[in-house]
N, C-alpha and C positions, 0 to 999 in steps of 0.2 A: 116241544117248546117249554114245558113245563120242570121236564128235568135240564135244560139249559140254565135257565132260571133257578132252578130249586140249587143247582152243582155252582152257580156265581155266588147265591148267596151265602150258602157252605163257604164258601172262598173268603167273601168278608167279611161276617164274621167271624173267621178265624184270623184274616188279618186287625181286624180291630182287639182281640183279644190279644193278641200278642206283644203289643206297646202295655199291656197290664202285667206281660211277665217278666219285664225287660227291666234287669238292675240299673237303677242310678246311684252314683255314686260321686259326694262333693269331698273335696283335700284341698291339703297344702303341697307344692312341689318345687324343689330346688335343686340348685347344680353349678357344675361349674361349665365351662366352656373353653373351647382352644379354637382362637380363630386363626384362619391365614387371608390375609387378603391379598388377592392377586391383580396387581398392577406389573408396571414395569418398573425394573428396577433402578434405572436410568431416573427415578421421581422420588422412591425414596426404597429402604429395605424392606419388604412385605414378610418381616420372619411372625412364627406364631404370634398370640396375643392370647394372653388367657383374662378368662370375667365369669362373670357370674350369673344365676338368674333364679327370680323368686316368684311366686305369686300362685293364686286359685288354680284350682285346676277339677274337673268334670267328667266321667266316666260314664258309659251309656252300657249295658252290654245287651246284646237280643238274644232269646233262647235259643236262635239259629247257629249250631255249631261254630258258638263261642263269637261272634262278630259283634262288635262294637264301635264306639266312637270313643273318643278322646280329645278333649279342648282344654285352653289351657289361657290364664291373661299373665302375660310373666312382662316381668321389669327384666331389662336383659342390659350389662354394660361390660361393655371391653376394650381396652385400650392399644395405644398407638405408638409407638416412638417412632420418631423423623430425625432427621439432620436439626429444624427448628424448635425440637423438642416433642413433649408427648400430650396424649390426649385421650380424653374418657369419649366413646359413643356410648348414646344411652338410649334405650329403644322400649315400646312395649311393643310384643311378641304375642301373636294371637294363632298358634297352632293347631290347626284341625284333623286330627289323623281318625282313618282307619284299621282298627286293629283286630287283630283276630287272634283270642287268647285258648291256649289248651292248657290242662290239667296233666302234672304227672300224680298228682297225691291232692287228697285236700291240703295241706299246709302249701305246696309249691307247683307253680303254675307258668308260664310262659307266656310270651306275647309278641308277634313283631305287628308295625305300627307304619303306615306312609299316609304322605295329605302333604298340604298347601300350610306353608306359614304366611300371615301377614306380618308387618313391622313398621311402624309408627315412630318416626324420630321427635320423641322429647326432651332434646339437648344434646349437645357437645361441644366440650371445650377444643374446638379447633381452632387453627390459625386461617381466619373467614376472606384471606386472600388468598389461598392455597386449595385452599378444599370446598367443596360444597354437597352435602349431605342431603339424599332426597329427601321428602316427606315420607313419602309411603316406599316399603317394598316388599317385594314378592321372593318364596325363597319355597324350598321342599325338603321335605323330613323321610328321612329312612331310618327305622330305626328297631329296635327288642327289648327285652327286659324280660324280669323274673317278676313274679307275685309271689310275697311271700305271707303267712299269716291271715288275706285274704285284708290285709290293711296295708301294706308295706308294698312300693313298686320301686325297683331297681333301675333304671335302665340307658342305655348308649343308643347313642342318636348321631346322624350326619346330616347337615344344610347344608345344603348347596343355594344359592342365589340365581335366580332364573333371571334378571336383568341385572344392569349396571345398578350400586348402590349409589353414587356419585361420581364427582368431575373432581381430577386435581390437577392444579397448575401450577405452575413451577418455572422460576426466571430463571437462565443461568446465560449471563452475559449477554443480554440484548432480547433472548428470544424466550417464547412460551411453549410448553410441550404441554397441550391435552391430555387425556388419558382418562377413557370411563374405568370404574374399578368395582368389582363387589368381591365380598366375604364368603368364605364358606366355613363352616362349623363341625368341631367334634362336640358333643354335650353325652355328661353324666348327670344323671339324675337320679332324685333321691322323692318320693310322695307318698305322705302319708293321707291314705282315702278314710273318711269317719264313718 
């Protein structure tokens, strides 16, 4: 019983020590974005959309062969054209990934990246009898990147939208056609970690 006890407590404290070995790491990060949104085409044309996105971003890494986290608060907007003209979505973007980075050299390092994004609609200049724009929604990241410098992160990313983002409808002679819609996303980015 005593060496059960004596090999548990061996165990935590070596897990309580290892949050004391574990890099954090605060930045800025930016990029651009290519969206497609997929609706029907019958409501309006869904060709790409390209936007932007800024803000904080946060690094964790555990001494454990190289695994980490990464979160991020980004301002994220990208627009629309219609038959009745265009329009900015404006979101913050709250990405939680985990990634698992390896070393080819100290200067240059790798990484790929998956998790849960949330998204927060803070505006859009839509046409407010055509479309309707959720509050909240749910989307997932796949993604890689380089580490360069041990400050600099490169990297390409894919969202996909795990729910509908909104409702759009559309009169064309008498009748309304429904249609849930969401976005899915290419992203490059650019983060400089301090």
């Amino acid at each position: 019983m005593k060496k059960i006890f004596s090999a548990l407590m061996l165990m935590a404290c070596l897990c309580l020590a290892m949050p004391a070995q574990a890099q954090l790491k605060f930045g800025v990060k930016a990029g651009l974005n290519v969206s497609k949104v997929s609706i029907s085409k019958e409501v309006f044309n869904p060709d790409n959309r390209t936007g932007f996105f800024i803000g904080p971003t946060a690094d964790v890494t555990l001494p454990l062969l190289g695994l980490g986290l990464d979160a991020s608060l980004l301002y994220n907007q990208f627009g629309i054209d219609t038959e009745e003209g265009s329009t900015m979505k404006k979101s913050i973007e709250i990405p939680v990934n985990v990634k698992w980075n390896f070393g080819f050299s100290s200067v240059v390092g790798a990484y790929v990246a998956v998790g849960p994004q949330f998204g927060f609609n803070v505006g859009h200049s839509w046409f407010k009898d055509i479309c309707e724009f959720k509050k909240k929604t749910t989307s997932f990241n796949v993604g890689a990147g380089l580490n360069l410098f041990s400050h600099f992160r490169i990297g390409a990313n894919y969202n996909f939208g795990l729910k509908d983002n909104g409702i759009m409808v559309k009169d064309e002679s008498g009748s309304v056609t429904q249609d849930g819609f969401k976005h899915n996303t290419w992203q490059i980015s650019l983060a400089y970690m301090f």
